[in-house]
C-alpha positions in Angstrom: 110.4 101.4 85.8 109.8 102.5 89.1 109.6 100.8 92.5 106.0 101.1 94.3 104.4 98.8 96.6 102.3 96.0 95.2 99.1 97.7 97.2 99.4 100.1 94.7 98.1 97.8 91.7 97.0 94.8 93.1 94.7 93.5 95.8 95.2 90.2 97.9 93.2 87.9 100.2 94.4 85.4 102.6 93.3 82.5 105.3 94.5 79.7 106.8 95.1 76.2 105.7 96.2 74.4 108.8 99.5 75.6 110.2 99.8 77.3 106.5 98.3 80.5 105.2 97.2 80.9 101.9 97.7 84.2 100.1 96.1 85.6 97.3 97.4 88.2 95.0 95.5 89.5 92.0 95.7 92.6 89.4 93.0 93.8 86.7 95.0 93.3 83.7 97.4 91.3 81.8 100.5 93.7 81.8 100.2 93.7 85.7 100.0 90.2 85.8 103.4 90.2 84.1 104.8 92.5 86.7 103.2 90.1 89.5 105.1 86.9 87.6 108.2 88.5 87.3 108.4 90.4 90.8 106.6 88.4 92.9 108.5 85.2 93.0 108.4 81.9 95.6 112.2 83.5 97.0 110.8 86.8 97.3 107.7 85.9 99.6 109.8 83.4 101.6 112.2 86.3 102.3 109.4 88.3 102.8 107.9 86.6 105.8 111.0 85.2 106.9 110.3 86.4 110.3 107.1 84.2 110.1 107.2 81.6 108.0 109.8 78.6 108.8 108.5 76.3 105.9 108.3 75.7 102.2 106.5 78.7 99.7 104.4 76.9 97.0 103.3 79.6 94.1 100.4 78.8 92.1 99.8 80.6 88.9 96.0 81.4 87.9 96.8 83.7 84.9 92.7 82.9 83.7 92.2 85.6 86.8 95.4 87.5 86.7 96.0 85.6 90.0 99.1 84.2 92.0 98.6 82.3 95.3 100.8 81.3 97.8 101.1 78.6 100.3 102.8 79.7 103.5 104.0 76.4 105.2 104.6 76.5 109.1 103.6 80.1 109.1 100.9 80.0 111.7 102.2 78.7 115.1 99.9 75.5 114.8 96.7 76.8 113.3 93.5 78.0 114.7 92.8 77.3 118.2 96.6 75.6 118.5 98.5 78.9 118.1 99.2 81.5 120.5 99.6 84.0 117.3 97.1 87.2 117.3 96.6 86.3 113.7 96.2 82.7 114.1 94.2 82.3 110.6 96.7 84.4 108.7 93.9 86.7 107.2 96.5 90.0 107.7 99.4 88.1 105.1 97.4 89.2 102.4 98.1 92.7 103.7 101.3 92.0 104.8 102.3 91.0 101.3 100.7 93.9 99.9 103.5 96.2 101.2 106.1 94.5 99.0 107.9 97.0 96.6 108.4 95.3 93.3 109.8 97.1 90.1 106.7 98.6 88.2 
């Protein structure tokens, strides 16, 4: 096993939900989804974005896709037009989580 970044297996997609954002993370195949299950756990994200996210990380599991998605609580500064954030919608976590380095 190695370490690499997740960007350079998977591919993610996120918004906002409210003061939340909602990240995506997906692979192409089942023995990647493993390595997202394992490495890519609710402690890891939290720690992850701790600089931006003060609340709860929800992890749901979508293995029919080869999918995990995460719910950022508090991680927006309010939400859309309430926040004084340059990403107020959260669409660069996706990114952001992308450049975790997970054991491969």
């Amino acid at each position: 096993m190695a370490k690499v970044k997740l960007s350079t297996f998977a591919m993610a997609r996120s918004g906002d939900k409210g003061d939340g954002s909602n990240v995506g993370v997906f692979v192409t195949n089942a023995k990647d989804y493993e390595v997202l299950k394992r490495e890519v756990t609710v402690e890891r994200v939290k720690q992850h974005f701790a600089k931006i996210c003060f609340g709860e990380v929800t992890r749901y599991e979508a293995p029919n896709m080869f999918a995990l998605n995460f719910l950022l609580r508090d991680s927006l500064g309010g939400g859309g037009s309430e926040s004084l954030k340059t990403d107020a919608q959260g669409k660069t976590h996706g990114l952001g989580l992308l450049e975790m380095e997970v054991e491969r």
